[in-house]
N, C-alpha and C positions, 0 to 999 in steps of 0.2 A: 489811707489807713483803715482798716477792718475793725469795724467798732462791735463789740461781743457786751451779752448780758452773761452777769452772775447772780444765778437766783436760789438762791435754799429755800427747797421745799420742805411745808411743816405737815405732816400727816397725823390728824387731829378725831382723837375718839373720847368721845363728851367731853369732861374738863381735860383730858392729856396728851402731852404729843408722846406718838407713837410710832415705832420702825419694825418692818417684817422686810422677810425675804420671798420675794414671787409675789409682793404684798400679800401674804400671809403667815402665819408665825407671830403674831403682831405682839410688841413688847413694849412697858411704859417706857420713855425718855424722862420725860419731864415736866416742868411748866412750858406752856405752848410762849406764853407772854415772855418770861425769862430768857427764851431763846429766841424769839422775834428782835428783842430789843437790843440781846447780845449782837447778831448776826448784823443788824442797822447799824449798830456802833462802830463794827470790824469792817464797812465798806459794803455789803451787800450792794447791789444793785434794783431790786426789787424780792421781793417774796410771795410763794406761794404758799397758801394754807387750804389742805381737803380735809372736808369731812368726810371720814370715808366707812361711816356705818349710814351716812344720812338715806341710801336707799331703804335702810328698814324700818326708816320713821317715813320716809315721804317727804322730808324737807330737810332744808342747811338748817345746823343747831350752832355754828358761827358767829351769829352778830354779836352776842356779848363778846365775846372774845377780838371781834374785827374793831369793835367800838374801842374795845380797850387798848388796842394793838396803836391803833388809827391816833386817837391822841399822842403817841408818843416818838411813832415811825414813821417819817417824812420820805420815802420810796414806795413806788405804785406795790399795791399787792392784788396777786388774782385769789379767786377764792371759787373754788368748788365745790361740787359733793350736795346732792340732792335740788337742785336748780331746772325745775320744769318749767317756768314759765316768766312772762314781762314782769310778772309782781313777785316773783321769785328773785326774780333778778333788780330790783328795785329797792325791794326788801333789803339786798345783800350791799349795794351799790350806797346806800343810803349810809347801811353801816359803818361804812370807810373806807371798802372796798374799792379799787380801779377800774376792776374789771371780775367777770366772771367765768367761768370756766365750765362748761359743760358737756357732757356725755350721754347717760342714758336718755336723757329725754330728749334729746338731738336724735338721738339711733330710734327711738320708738314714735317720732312725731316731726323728722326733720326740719319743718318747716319756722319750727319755734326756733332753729337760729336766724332764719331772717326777721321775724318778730322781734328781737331783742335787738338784734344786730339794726333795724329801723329805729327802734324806740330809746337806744343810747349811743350808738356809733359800733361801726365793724371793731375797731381801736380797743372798745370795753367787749369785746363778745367772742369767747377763745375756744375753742375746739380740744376738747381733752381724747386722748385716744390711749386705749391700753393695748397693747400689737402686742401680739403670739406669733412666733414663726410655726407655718403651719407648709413649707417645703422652702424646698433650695429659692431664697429672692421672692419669696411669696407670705405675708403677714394677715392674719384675720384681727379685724379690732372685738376688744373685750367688752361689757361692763361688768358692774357689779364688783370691783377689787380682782378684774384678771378671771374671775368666776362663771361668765357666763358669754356662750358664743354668741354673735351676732348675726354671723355668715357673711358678713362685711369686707371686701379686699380693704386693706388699709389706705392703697394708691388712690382707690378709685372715691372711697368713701372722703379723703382730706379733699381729694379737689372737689368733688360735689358741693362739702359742708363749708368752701372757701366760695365758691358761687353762691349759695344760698347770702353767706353775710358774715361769715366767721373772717376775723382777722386777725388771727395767732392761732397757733397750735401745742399745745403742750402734749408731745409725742414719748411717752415712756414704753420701753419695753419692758413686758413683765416677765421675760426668761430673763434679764441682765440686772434686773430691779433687784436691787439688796446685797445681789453676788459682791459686792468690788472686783467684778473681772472685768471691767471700762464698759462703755457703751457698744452699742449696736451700730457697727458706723454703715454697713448695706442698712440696715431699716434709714439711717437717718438722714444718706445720702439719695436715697430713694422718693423720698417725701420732701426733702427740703429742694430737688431739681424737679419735683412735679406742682409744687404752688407756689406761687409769686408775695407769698406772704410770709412774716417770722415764725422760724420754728423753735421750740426750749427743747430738744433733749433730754431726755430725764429719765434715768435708769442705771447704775452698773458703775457710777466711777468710784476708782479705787485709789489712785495715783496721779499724779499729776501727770504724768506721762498720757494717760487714758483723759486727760483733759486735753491736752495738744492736739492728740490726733483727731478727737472728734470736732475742734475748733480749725484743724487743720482744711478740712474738709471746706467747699468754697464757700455755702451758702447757711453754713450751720450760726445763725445769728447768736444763739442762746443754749444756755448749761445750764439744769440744774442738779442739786444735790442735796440730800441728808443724811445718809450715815454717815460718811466723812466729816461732817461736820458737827453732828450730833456727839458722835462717840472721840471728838477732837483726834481722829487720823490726820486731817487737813485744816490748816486755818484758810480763814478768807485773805490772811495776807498773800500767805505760799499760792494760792489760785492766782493772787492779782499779782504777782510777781511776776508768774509765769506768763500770762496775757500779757505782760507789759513788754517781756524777755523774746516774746516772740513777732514784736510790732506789731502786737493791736492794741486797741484803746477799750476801756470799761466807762459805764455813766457815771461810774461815781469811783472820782481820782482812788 
């Protein structure tokens, strides 16, 4: 039996969570804490939480928020958004975090994911990628919120940053990101049959139908999601029904 993660992700600007489309447009939600706790209670399976202005300060502005989270939510959560370094990520780790999640400073210093990935286990040390399709079967990875090119093939750069030490990939497309027109299943097929490690999906679902198909897919481990579950389109029951309806199994019944 095919065991799948369900993971809500929370996109977090100073004290609020936050949803945009193409991750931009960016709109309050709510309490980050409020929905963390909801989503634990409904079955999540783990959670993500980004900071995703922390490039204009230079660091994650998280740990109150992981500290608070962490007390009361018993599933791994990764935590992103402004993580350069071993004490970056220590910092974060400390806070209640599982694992970390990192991007531009992977793309601008790759080496600091086998630094991390040494100094806490591949297991905590995740590879965030934001993919543009940029031609037919061809993605460039973003930073900066989708913002800024890298000149990065998506193929070439996951398995590089999976050799260096990374062992997860939190792979969003930011053309399907916010739309609800389902995921990117060639980006996700494409990346999930080039590393031997789990990938989350994160971009674009709208229906649970656009959940099947990308779980359909052989190697796609993990889903995530927040407008659906943000704006209540979708509960975490209706997800786990579905995974359940289609024989596979979730971490948490």
């Amino acid at each position: 039996m095919k065991n799948v993660r369900i993971i809500p992700r929370l996109d977090i600007k100073g004290p609020n969570l936050i949803k945009g489309i193409h991750l931009e447009g960016l709109r309050v939600v709510g309490d980050p804490h409020a929905f963390a706790l909801r989503y634990y209670e409904e079955g999540a399976d783990e959670l993500v939480f980004m900071d995703i202005v922390a490039s204009l300060y230079g660091r994650n502005n998280l740990s109150g928020i992981i500290e608070r989270a962490a007390d009361r939510v018993f599933i791994p959560i990764t935590v992103g958004g402004g993580i350069r370094s071993v004490d970056d990520a220590r910092h974060i780790l400390r806070s209640g975090a599982d694992k970390v999640a990192i991007n531009t400073a992977a793309v601008q210093r790759p080496e600091v994911i086998g630094e991390i990935s040494r100094e806490f286990g591949s297991q905590a040390t995740v590879l965030s990628i934001e993919a543009k399709e940029v031609g037919p079967g061809r993605w460039e990875a973003y930073t900066d919120n989708g913002r800024e090119r890298t000149g990065l093939d998506v193929i070439d750069w996951t398995k590089r940053a999976v050799e260096l030490g990374a062992g997860e990939v939190l792979l969003t497309s930011v053309d399907k990101e916010g739309t609800r027109k389902g995921y990117d299943l060639d980006l996700i097929a494409q990346v999930t049959e080039a590393v031997p490690v789990p990938v989350i999906a994160s971009g674009g679902l709208g229906t649970l139908a656009h959940l099947g198909a990308a779980l359909a897919l052989p190697r796609c481990a993990a889903v995530s999601m927040a407008d659906v579950l943000h704006y209540k389109r979708l509960s975490l029951s209706d997800i786990k029904n579905t995974v359940r309806a289609a024989g596979m199994a979730t971490r948490v019944a």
